[in-house]
N, C-alpha and C positions, 0 to 999 in steps of 0.2 A: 485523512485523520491519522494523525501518531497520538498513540498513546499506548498503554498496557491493555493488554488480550481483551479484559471483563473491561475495560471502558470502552472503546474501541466494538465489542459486541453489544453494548448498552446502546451507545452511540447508533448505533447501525441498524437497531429493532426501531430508532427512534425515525434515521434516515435513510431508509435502505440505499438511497441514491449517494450515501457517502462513500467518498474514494478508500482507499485504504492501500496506500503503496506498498507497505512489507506484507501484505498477505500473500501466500507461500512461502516465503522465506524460511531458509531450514536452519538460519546459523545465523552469528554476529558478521560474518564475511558478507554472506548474501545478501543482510541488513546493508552495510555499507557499501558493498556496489550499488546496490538501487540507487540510495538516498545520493552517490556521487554520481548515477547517471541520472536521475533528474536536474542536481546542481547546475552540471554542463548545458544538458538542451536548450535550444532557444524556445524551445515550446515545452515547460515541461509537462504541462495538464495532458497535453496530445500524449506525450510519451508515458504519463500516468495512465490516463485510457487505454491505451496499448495493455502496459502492464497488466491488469486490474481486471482485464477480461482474459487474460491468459490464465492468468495467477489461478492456484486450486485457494478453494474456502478456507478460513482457519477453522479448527473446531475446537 
């Protein structure tokens, strides 16, 4: 799920099972690596699962 913080936590009370790639992310840098190391993967859902379980919660 992309979107801004309060939708994104709306979203996620609604699906807890929803992805959320930039969570953790501390910056706009961090932002843009993710989203260009998904771009690249041939798998990028696998590589999102990766992410997503490492990542700390946003709060």
């Amino acid at each position: 799920m992309l979107g801004g913080r309060a939708y994104v936590q709306a979203v996620t009370q609604l699906r807890p099972d929803t992805l959320q790639p930039l969570a953790g992310c501390r910056g706009i840098g961090e932002q843009r690596a993710r989203l260009a190391r998904l771009a690249r993967a041939e798998q990028p859902l696998e590589v999102l699962r990766q992410l997503t379980t490492t990542a700390a919660p946003t709060a």
